[in-house]
C-alpha positions as CSV (number, residue, x, y, z in Angstrom):
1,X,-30.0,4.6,-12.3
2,X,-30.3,4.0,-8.5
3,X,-32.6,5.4,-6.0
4,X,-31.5,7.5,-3.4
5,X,-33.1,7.2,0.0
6,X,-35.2,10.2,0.9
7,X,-33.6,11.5,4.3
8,X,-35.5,14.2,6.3
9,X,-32.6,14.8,8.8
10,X,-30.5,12.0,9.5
11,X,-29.7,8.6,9.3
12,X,-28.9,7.0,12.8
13,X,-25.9,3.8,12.6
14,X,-24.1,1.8,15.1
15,X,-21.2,4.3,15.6
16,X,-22.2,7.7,14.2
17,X,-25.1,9.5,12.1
18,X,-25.4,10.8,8.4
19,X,-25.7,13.9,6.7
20,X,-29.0,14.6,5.0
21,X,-27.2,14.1,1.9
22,X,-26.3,11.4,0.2
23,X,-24.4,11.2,-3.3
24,X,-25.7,9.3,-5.9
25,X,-22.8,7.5,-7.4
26,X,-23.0,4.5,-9.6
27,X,-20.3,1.9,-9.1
28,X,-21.4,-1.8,-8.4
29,X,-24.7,-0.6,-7.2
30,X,-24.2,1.5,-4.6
31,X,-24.2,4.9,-3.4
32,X,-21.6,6.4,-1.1
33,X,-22.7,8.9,1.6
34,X,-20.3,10.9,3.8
35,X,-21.7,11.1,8.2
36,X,-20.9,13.7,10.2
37,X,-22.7,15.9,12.5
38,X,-24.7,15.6,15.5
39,X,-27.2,12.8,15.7
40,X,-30.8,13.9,15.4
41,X,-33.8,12.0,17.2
42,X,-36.4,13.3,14.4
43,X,-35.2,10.8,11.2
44,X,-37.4,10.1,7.4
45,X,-36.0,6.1,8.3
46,X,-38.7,4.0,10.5
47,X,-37.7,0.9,12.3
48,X,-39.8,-1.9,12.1
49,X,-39.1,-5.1,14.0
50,X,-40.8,-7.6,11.0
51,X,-37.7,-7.0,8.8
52,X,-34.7,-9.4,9.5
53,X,-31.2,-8.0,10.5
54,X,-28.7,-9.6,9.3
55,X,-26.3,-12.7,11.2
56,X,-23.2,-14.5,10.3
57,X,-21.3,-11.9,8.4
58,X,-18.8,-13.4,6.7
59,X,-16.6,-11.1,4.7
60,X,-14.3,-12.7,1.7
61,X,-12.5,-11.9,-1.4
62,X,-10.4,-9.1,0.2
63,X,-8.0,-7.1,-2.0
64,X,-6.9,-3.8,-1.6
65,X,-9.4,-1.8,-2.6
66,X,-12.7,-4.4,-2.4
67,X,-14.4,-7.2,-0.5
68,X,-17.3,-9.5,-0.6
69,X,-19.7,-9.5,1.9
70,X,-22.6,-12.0,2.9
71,X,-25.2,-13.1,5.4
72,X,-27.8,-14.5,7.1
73,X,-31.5,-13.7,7.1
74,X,-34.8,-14.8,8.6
75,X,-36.6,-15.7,5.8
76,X,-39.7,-14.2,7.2
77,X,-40.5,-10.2,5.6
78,X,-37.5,-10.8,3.3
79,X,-39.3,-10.8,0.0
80,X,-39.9,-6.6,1.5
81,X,-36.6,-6.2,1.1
82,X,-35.3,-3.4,-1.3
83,X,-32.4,-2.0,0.0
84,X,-29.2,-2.9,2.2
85,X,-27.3,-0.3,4.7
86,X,-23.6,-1.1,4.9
87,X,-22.0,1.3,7.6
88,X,-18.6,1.1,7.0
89,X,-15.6,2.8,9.1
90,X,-11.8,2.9,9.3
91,X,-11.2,1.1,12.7
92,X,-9.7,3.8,15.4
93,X,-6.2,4.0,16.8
94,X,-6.3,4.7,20.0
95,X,-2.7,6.2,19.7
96,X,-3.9,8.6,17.0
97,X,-3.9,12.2,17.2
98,X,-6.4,13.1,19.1
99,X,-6.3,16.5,17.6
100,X,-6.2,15.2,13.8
101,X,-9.0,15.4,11.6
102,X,-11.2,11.9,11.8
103,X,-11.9,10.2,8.7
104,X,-14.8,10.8,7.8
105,X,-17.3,7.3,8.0
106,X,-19.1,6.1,4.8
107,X,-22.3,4.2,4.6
108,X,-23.8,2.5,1.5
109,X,-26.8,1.9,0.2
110,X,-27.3,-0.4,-2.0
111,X,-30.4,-2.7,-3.8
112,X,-31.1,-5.7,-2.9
113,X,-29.0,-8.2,-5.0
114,X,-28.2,-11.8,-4.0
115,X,-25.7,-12.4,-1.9
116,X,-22.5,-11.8,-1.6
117,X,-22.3,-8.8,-2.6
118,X,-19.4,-6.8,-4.1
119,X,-17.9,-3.8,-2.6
120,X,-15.8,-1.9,-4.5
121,X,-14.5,1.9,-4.5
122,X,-10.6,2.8,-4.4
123,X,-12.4,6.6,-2.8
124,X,-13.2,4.9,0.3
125,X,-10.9,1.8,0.6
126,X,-7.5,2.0,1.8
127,X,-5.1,-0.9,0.9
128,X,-3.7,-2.5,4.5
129,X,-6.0,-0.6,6.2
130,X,-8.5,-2.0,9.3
131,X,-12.6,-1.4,9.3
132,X,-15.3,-2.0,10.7
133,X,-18.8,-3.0,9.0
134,X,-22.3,-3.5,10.2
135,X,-25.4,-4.1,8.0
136,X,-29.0,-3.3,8.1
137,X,-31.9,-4.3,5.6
138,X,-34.5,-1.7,4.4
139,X,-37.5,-1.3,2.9
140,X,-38.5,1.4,1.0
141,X,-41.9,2.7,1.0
142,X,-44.5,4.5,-1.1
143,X,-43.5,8.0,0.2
144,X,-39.6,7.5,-0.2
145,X,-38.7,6.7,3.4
146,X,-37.5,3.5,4.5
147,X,-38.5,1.0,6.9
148,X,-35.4,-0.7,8.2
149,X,-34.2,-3.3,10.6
150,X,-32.1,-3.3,13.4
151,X,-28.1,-3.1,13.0
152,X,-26.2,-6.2,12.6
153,X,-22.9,-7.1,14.8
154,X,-20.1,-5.2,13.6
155,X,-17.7,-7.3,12.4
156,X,-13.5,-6.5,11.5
157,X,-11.3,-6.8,8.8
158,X,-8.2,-5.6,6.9
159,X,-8.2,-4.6,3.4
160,X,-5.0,-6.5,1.6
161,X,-2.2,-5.1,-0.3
162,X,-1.2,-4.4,-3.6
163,X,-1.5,-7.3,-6.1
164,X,1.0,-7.7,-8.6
165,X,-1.8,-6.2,-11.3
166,X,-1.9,-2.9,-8.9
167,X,1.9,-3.4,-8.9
168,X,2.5,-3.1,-12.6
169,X,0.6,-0.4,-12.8
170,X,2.9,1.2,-10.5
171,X,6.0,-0.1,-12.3
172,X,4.8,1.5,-15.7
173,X,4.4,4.7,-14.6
174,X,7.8,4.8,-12.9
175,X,9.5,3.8,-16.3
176,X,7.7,7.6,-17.6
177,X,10.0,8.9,-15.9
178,X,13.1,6.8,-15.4
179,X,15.7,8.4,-17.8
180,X,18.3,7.0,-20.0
181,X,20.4,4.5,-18.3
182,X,23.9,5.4,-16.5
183,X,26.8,3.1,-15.9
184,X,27.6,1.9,-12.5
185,X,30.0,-0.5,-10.8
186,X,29.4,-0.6,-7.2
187,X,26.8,-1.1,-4.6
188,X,27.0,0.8,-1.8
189,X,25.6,0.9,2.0
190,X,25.7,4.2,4.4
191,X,25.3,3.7,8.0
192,X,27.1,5.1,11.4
193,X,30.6,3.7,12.5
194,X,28.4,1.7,15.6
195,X,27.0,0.2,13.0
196,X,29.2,-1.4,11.4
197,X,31.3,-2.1,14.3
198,X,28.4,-4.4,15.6
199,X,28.2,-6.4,12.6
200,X,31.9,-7.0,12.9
201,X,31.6,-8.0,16.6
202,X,28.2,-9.3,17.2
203,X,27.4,-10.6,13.9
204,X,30.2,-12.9,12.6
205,X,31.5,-10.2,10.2
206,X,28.2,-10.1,8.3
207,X,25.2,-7.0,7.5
208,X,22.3,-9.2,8.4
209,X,18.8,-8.9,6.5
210,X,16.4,-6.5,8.5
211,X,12.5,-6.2,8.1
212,X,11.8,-3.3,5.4
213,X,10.0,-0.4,7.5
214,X,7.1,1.5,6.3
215,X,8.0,3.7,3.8
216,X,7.0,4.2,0.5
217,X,3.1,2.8,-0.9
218,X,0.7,2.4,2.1
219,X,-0.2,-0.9,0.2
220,X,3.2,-1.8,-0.8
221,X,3.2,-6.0,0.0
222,X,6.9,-5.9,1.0
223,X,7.0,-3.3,3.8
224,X,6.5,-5.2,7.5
225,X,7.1,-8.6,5.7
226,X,10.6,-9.0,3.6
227,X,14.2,-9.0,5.0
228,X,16.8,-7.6,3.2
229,X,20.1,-5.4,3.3
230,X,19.3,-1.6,1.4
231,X,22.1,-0.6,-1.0
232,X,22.0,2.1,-3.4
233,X,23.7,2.6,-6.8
234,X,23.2,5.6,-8.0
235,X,26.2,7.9,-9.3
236,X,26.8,11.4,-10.2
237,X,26.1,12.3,-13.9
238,X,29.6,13.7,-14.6
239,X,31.7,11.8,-12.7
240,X,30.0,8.5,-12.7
241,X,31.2,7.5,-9.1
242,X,28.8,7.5,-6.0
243,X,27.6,10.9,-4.5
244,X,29.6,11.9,-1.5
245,X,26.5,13.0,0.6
246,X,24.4,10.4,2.5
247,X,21.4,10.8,4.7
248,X,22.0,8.0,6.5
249,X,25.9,7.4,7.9
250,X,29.2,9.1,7.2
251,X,30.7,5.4,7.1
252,X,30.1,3.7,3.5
253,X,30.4,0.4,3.3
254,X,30.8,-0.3,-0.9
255,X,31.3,-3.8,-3.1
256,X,31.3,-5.1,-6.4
257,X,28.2,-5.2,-8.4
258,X,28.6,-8.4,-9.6
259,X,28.9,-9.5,-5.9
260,X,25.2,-9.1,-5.4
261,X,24.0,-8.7,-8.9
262,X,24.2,-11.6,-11.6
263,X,22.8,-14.4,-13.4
264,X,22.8,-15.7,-10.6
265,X,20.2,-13.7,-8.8
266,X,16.6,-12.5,-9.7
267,X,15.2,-9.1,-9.7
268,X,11.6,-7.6,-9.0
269,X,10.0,-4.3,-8.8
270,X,8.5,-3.5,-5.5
271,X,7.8,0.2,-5.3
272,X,7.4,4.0,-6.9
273,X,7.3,6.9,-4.3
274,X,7.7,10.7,-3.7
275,X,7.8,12.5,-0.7
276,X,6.3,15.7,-1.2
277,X,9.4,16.9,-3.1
278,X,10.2,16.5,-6.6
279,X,12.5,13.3,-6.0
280,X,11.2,9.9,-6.8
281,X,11.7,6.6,-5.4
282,X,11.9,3.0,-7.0
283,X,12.3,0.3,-4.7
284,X,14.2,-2.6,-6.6
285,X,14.4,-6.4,-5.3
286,X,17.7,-8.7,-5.8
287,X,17.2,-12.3,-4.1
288,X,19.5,-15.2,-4.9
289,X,17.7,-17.5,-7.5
290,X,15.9,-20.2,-5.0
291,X,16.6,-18.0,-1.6
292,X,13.4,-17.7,0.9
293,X,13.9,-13.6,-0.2
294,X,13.2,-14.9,-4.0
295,X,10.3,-17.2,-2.9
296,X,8.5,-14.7,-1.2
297,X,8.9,-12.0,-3.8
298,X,7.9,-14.7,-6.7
299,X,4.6,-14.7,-5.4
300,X,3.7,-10.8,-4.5
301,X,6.2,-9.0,-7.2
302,X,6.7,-7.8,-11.0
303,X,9.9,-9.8,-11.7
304,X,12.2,-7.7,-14.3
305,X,14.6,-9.2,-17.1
306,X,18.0,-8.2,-15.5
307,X,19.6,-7.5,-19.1
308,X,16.4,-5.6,-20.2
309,X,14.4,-3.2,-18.2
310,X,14.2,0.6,-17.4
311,X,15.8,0.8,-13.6
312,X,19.0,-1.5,-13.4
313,X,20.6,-3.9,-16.1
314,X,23.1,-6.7,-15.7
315,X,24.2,-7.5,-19.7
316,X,27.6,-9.0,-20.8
317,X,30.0,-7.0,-23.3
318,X,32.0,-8.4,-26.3
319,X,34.5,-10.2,-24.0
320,X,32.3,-11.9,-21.2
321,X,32.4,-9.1,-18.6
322,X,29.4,-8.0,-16.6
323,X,28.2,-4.8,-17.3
324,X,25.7,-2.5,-14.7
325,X,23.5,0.3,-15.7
326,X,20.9,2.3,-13.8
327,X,18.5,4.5,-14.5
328,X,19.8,8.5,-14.4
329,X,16.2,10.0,-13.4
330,X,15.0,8.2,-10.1
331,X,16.6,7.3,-6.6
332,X,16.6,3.7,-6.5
333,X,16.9,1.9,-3.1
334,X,17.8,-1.7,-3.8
335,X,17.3,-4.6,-1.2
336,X,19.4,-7.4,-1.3
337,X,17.5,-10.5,0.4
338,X,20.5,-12.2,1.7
339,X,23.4,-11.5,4.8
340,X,26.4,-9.7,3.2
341,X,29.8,-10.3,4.6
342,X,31.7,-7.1,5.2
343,X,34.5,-8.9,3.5
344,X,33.5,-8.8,0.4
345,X,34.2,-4.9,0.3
346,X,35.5,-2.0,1.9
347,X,34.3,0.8,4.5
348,X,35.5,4.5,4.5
349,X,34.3,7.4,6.0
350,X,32.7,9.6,3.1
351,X,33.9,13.4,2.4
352,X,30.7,14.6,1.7
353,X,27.5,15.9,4.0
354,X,24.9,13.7,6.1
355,X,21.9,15.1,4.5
356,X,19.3,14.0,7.3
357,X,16.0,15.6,5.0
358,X,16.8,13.2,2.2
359,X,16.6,10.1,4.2
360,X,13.7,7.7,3.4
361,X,13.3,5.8,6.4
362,X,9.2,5.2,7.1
363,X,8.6,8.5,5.0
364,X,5.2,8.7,3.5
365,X,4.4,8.9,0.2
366,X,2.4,12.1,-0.9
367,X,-1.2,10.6,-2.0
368,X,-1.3,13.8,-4.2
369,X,1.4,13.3,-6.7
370,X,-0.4,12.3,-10.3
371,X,3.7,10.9,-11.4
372,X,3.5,8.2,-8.5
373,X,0.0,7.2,-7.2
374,X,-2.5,4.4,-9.1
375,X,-6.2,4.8,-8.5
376,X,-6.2,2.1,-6.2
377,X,-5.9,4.4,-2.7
378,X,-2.5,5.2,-1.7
């Protein structure tokens, strides 16, 4: 069991003080403590100049949800080392809200182990997120308090983003929920008439690849980083054709499957969402076998057996002809890695409604929802 640092008022840092509080929770070796409140002058810590502060962080090992940390010391007073302080903080955005709640800062405590040192807690580590970290060492002393040194630099970083371990995780609780599998025979593309006019004009005929916005997982690896074209494939249960609403264009551009879907091409799960409606999301991957698209996703995503999985099939029947399936119970939004020629299909303006709530560009995902969120932060 670890020892938690008797605090008679607060705990002063580099950026903001601590509650007299701190919660004794055991993960890696160190306790988590919330700060807020107004810094007080009378503290239970003591400084003492004879113990070293730390120099040459060096932070390493960064995932999305941990990091090892490591520096230098004088060696002099260092065998009176017990403890370390780690104040640790989500680096501010100065174009924030200035009227939205703060996160709240974190500092740990942890015993003196040898170095580096493991942090790890998915409660107050955000995956793609920026923080700052400074370090102190303590001392603690026959009466409980602790004598401690002076704050280290504070030093940057950026938590990474989901593996592919994280990503599975994601992937299996998506195929909960998936549904039985529908047939479908088109892809299909809903934009405004401009649109598609530009890509005629200024764009030799051809939709090109576009960086994937923010939507979805906060630590989703493909949002900011892979080009592609969004197509959806979803149909209507009882008349099997595509819905005749959109959120996104009343011009639908629509081709073959087996245009962009094939033997030929490789498929990977990228992402599970909802956004605060009952709705969910699975963001699907197809990237001609040897493209750049498939090289990047090879190294970051699940890759799926196109003739066997729980979101979209490609199988052949008795006579050689390519058969598509998707899954009836979640909205998939595929990405297609490579420029499509408008050529290869047709545009018509839809009948239906442009349902502007359903669209999913940069929408958040709810960090609340138990169906769609791994303990890994959101």
């Amino acid at each position: 069991m670890m020892e938690v640092p008797r605090v008679g008022h607060s705990v002063s840092s580099p950026t903001s003080p601590c509650e007299d509080m701190i919660k004794n929770l055991s993960l890696d070796a160190i306790q988590l403590c919330g700060r807020e409140g107004n810094k007080s002058l009378d503290s239970g810590i003591a400084e003492m100049e004879e113990l070293p502060v730390p120099q040459n962080i060096k932070i390493s090992n960064i995932t999305c949800d941990s990091f090892k940390i490591c520096w230098d010391m004088d060696s002099r007073s260092k065998e009176r080392i017990t403890h370390y302080f780690i104040d640790l903080n989500k680096k501010e955005n100065k174009n924030a809200n200035k009227f939205k709640h703060k996160d709240v800062p974190t500092k740990l405590v942890a015993k003196a182990v040898p170095l580096p040192m493991t942090v790890r807690g998915h409660w107050f580590l955000s995956p793609r997120t920026e923080y700052t970290v400074a370090v102190q060492t303590a001392s603690k002393q026959g009466d409980g308090d602790y004598a401690v040194s002076e704050w280290s630099e504070i030093i940057e970083f950026c938590t990474a983003d989901y593996s592919t371990v994280h990503l599975t995780q994601l992937m299996e609780k998506a195929e909960v929920i998936a549904g039985r599998m529908l047939r479908f025979s088109v892809f299909y593309r809903n934009q405004n008439k401009e649109y598609f006019d530009h890509a005629r004009e200024n764009q030799n005929n051809k939709m090109l690849p576009s960086v994937k916005d923010n939507s979805g997982s906060h630590g989703s690896p493909i949002s900011g980083k892979l080009e592609g074209v969004f197509f959806s494939c979803n149909t209507e249960f009882n008349t099997g054709k595509p819905p005749q609403d959109s959120p996104y264009g009343r011009y639908r551009f629509q081709l073959p499957a087996e245009t962009l879907f094939s033997p030929k091409t490789n498929l990977y799960f990228a992402d599970f969402y909802c956004m605060y409606t009952a709705y969910h999301y699975v963001i699907l991957v197809i990237a001609p076998k040897g493209s750049p698209g498939d090289e990047f996703c090879k190294q970051r995503l699940p890759a799926l057996d196109i003739g066997d999985n729980r979101f979209m099939t490609c199988t052949e029947d008795e006579d050689g002809q390519l058969v598509f399936h998707h899954a009836q119970d979640v909205i998939l939004e595929v990405i297609y890695t490579d420029p499509v020629d408008l050529s290869l299909g047709t545009v018509a303006e839809i009948s239906g409604h442009q349902l502007m709530s359903m669209s999913t560009v940069n929408a958040k995902k709810d960090p609340s929802c138990k169906t769609c969120n791994i303990s890994v932060g959101r």
